[in-house]
C-alpha positions in Angstrom: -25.2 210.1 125.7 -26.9 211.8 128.9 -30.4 213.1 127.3 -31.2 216.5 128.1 -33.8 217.0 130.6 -35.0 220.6 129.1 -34.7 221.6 125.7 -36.0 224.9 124.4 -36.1 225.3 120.3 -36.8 228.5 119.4 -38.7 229.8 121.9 -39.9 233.5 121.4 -42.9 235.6 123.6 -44.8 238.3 121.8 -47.0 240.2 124.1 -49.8 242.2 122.9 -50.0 245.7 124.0 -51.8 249.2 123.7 -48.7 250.6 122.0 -49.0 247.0 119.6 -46.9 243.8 120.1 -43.5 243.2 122.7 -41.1 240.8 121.8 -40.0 239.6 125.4 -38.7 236.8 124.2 -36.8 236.3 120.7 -35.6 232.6 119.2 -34.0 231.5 122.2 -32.8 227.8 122.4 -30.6 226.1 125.2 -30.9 222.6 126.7 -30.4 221.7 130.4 -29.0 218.5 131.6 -29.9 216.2 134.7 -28.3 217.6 137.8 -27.2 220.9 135.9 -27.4 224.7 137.4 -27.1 227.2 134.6 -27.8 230.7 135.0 -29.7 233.6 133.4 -28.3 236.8 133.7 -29.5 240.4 132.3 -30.8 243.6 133.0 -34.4 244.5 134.0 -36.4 243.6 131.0 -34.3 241.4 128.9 -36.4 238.8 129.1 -34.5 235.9 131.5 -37.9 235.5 133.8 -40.4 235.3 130.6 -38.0 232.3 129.4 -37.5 231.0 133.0 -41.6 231.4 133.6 -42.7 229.5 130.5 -40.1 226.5 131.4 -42.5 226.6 134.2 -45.6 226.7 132.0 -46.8 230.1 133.5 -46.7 231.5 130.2 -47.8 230.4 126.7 -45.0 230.3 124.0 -46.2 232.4 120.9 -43.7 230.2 118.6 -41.1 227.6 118.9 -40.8 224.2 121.5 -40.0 223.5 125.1 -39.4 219.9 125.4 -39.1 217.5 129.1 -37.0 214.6 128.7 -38.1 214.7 124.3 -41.4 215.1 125.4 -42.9 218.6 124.0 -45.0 220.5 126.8 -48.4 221.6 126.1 -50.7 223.8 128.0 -51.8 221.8 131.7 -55.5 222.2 131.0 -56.3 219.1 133.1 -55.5 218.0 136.8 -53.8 214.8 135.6 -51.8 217.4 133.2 -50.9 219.8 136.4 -50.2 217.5 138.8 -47.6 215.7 135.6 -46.1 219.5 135.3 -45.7 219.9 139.3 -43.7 216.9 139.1 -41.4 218.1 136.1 -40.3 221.9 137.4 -41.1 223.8 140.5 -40.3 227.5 140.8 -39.4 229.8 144.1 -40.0 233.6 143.8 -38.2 236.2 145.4 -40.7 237.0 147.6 -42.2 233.8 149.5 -44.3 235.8 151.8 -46.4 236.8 149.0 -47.2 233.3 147.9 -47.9 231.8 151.3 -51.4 231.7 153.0 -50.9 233.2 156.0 -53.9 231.6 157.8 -52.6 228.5 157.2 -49.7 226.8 158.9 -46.6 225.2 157.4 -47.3 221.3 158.5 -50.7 222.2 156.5 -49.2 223.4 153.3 -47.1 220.9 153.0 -49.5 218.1 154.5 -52.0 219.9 151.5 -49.3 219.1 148.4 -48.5 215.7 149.5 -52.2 214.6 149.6 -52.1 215.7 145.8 -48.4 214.3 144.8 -48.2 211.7 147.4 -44.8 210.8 149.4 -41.8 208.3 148.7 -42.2 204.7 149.4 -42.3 203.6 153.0 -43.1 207.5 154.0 -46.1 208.9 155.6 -47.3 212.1 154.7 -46.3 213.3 158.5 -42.9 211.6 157.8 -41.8 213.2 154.9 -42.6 216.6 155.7 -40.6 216.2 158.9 -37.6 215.3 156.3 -38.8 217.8 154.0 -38.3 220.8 157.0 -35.2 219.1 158.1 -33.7 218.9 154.4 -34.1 222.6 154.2 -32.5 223.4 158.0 -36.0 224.2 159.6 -37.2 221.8 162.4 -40.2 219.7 163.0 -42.3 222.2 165.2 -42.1 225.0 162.7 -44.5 222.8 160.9 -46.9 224.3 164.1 -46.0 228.1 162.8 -48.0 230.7 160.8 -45.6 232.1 157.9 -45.7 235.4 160.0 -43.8 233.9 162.9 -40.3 232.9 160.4 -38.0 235.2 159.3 -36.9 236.2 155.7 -34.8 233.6 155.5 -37.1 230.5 156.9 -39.6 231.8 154.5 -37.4 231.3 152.0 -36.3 227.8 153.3 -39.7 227.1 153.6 -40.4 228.1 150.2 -38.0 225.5 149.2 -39.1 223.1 150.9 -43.0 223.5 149.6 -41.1 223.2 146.2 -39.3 220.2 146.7 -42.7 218.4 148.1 -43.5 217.3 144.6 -40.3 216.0 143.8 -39.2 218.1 141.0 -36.7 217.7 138.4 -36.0 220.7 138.0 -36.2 224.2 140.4 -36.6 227.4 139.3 -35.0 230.1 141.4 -36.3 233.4 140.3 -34.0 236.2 142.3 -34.7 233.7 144.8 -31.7 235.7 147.1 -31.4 238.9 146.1 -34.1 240.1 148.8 -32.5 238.8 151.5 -29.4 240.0 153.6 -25.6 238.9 152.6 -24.8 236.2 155.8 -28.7 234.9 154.9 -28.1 234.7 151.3 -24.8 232.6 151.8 -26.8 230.5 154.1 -29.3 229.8 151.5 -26.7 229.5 148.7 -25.1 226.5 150.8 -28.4 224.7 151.4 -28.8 225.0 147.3 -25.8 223.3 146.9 -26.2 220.7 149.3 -29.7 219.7 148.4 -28.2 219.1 144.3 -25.1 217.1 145.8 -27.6 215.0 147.5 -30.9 214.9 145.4 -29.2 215.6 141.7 -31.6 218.0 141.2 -31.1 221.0 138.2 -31.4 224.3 138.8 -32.2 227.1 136.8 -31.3 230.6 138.6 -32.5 233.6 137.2 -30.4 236.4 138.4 -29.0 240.0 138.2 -26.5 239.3 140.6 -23.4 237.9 139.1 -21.8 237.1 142.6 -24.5 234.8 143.1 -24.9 233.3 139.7 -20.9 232.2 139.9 -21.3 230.6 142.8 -24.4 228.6 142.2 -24.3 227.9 138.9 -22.0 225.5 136.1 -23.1 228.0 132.9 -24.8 230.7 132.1 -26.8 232.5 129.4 -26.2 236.2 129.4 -29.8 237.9 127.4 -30.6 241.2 126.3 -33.5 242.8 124.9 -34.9 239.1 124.6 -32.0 237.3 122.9 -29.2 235.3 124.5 -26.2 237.0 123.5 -23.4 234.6 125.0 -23.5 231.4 126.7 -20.9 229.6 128.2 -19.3 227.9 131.5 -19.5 230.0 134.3 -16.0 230.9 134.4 -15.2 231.1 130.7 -18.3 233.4 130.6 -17.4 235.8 133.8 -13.5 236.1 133.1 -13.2 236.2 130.0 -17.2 237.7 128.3 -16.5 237.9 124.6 -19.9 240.1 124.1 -19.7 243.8 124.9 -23.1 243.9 126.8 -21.3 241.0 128.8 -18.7 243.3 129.8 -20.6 246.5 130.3 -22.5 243.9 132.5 -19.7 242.8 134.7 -18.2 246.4 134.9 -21.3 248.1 136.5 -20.9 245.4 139.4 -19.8 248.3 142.4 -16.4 247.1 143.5 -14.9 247.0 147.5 -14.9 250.9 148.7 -17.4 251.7 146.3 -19.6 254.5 147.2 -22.8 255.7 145.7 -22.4 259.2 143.5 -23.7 262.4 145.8 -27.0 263.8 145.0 -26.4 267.6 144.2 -28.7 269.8 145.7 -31.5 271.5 143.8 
């Protein structure tokens, strides 16, 4: 039996606010294998990138476990224990500009990561950020560019490829696509696909587009209001939703000839 590589038991996020506390967050379990893509789906606020960010360990968990491989995670408060945590789970945000120094050039981040993580056997640090950039459909002299000079969709390749540096197990896409234009998206899609046929990697894609989610992803967990309220394979989930919120979900996607409702003058 295949061991899972992610297991969360329980998990729940309370956050404390003015008003009092926020659940975010609310006894959510789910395990994700080797070389799996599963999907998170919901609406603005049900919770999908609090769970997807304390996979990550960007967030604390107020009660229950998040195991690696049976190994229960704990706060990285050293460098040994960030450096283990790099290694486990990387994460790419909708917006790569924002996380980019743009002083510094793209050779140099990635020259920066490797001096920490280090490289495959047999690999200089030089050599495997040229197959890093080449992996993700960039080429070597890009590693001579400022992140101003790419466009949204080398940023994003680029982003990628940063992640990838440590050699992850597992990549977090967080609306990783949805800021970028259809023919880019698809682009990006495919290189996502390609990179798990060849590397095995898992994925887990936090989304609002369902599209996107069935074409990336084997399963996916469908939360509201901080609780999963179906999981299932993609297919079995999207077809055929046996939740209501599932199906009020999948009907607000606009269909071809769709057109926004008029404004009516004041």
């Amino acid at each position: 039996m295949i061991a899972s590589l992610v297991s969360l038991e329980h998990v729940t996020k309370v956050f404390t606010t003015p008003g009092g506390e926020f659940r975010a967050v609310d006894d959510v379990s789910f395990d994700l294998m080797p070389g799996e893509s599963v999907g998170i789906v919901g609406e603005s606020g049900s919770g999908k990138s609090t769970t997807a960010r304390m996979i990550a360990g960007l967030e604390r968990i107020t009660e229950g476990r998040i195991t690696f491989w049976g190994d229960q995670t704990r706060p990285a408060r050293t460098a040994v224990a960030r450096r283990a945590q790099a290694r486990r789970v990387q994460m790419v945000f909708q917006d790569p500009f924002g996380s980019l120094d743009p002083r510094q050039k793209l050779g140099a981040c990635l020259a920066e990561i490797l001096a920490i993580h280090g490289t495959p056997a047999g690999q200089s640090t030089d050599e495997f950020a040229r197959t890093l950039l080449e992996r993700v459909g960039l080429e070597a002299h890009h590693a001579d560019a400022y992140p101003r000079h790419l466009s949204g969709g080398q940023r994003q390749r680029f982003a990628i490829a940063r992640a990838l540096a440590p050699q992850p197990h597992l990549l977090i896409l967080d609306e990783a696509v949805s800021a970028l234009d259809v023919s880019v998206q698809a682009q990006v899609l495919r290189l996502l696909s390609d990179l798990r046929e060849e590397t095995q990697l898992a994925y887990l894609f936090v989304s609002h587009d369902l599209a996107v989610v069935r074409q990336i992803c084997d399963r996916v967990l469908v939360m509201r209001d901080g609780a999963v309220v179906e999981e299932g394979g993609i297919e079995q989930v999207l077809d055929d939703p046996q939740a209501a919120y599932t199906r009020r979900l999948i009907e607000s996607v606009p269909v071809p000839g769709w057109t926004p409702p008029q404004r009516q003058p004041r």
